[in-house]
N, C-alpha and C positions, 0 to 999 in steps of 0.2 A: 814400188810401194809395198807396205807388208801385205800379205793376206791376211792377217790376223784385221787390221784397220780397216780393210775395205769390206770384210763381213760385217764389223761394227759397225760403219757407217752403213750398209745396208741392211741391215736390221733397224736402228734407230729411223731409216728414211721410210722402212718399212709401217713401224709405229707411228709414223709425224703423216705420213700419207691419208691412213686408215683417218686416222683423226679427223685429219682436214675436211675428207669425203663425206663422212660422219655429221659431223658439226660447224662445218663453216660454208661448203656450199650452199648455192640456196635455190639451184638451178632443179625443178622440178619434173624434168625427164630425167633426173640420175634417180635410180632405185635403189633396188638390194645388191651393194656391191661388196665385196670380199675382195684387199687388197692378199694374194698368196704369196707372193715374194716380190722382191727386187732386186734385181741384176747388176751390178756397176763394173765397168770398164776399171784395170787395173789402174791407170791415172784419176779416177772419177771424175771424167769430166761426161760419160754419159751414165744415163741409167734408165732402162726399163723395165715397166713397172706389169707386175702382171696380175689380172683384175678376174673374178669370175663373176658371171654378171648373171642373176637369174630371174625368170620373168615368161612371159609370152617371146617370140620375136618380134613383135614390134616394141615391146619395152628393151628387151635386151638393143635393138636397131638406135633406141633412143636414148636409152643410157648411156649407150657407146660415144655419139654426138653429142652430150653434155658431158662427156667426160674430155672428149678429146679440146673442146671449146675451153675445157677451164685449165688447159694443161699451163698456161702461162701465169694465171693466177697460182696454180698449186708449187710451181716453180720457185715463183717471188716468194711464199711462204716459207718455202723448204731454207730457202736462201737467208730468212730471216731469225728462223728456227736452228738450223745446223748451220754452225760456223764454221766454212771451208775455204780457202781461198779462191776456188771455183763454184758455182752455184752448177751440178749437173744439168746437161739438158735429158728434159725428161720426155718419153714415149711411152706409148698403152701397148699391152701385147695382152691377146687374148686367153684365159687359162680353162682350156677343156679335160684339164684333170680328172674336176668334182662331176660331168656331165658324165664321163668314161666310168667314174669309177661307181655311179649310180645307175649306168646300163650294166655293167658285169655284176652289179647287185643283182639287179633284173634277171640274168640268166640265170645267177647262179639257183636262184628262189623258183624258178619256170624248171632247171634239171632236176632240183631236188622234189619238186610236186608229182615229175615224170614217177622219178622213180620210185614214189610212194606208193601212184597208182599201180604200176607192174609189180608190187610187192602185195597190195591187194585186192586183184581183181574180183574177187567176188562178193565183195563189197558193192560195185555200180552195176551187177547184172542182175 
């Protein structure tokens, strides 16, 4: 199948996802979720779907379990939504992207502070 069609298709599943999570669930352990991408297998008969979930750990523990609960609902959706002759089956995968790239913010702001003070010490004595 082309790659050109299965990035389409996953991009639009990407937008019909977000939505769904958005606006039609109604399950109140899902939270602040961020659909980042989706994956589909060259034939699209799978695809997973990956989510960054933020919160405490028990919201994140609990959004995970409302998310994975409504995966057959979100499915039929998609299925009714995007015309394929296959309906993919869909799976959650977890995206520690945005958590990564919020600790190396962290450092980077912690080296830069260092090196300020070694540039003025005699400032804090």
């Amino acid at each position: 199948m082309s790659q050109l069609r299965v990035e389409k298709v996953q991009e639009l599943m990407k937008q019909e996802i977000s939505q769904i999570i958005l606006q039609e669930l109604k399950d109140p352990r899902i939270g602040f979720v961020t659909v980042t991408s989706v994956e589909c297998t060259g034939d699209l008969r799978e695809a997973k779907i990956y989510v960054s979930l933020m919160g405490s750990e028990q919201q994140v523990k609990d959004c995970w379990a409302g998310l994975t609960s409504s995966l057959g609902f979100i499915r039929r959706e998609i299925g009714k939504r995007i015309r394929l002759r296959f309906t993919p089956e869909l799976s959650f995968a977890l995206d520690k992207s945005l958590d990564y790239s919020a600790h190396i913010q962290e450092l980077l702001i912690k080296i830069k502070a260092d090196e300020e003070e070694k540039a003025n010490p005699t400032e804090e004595q």
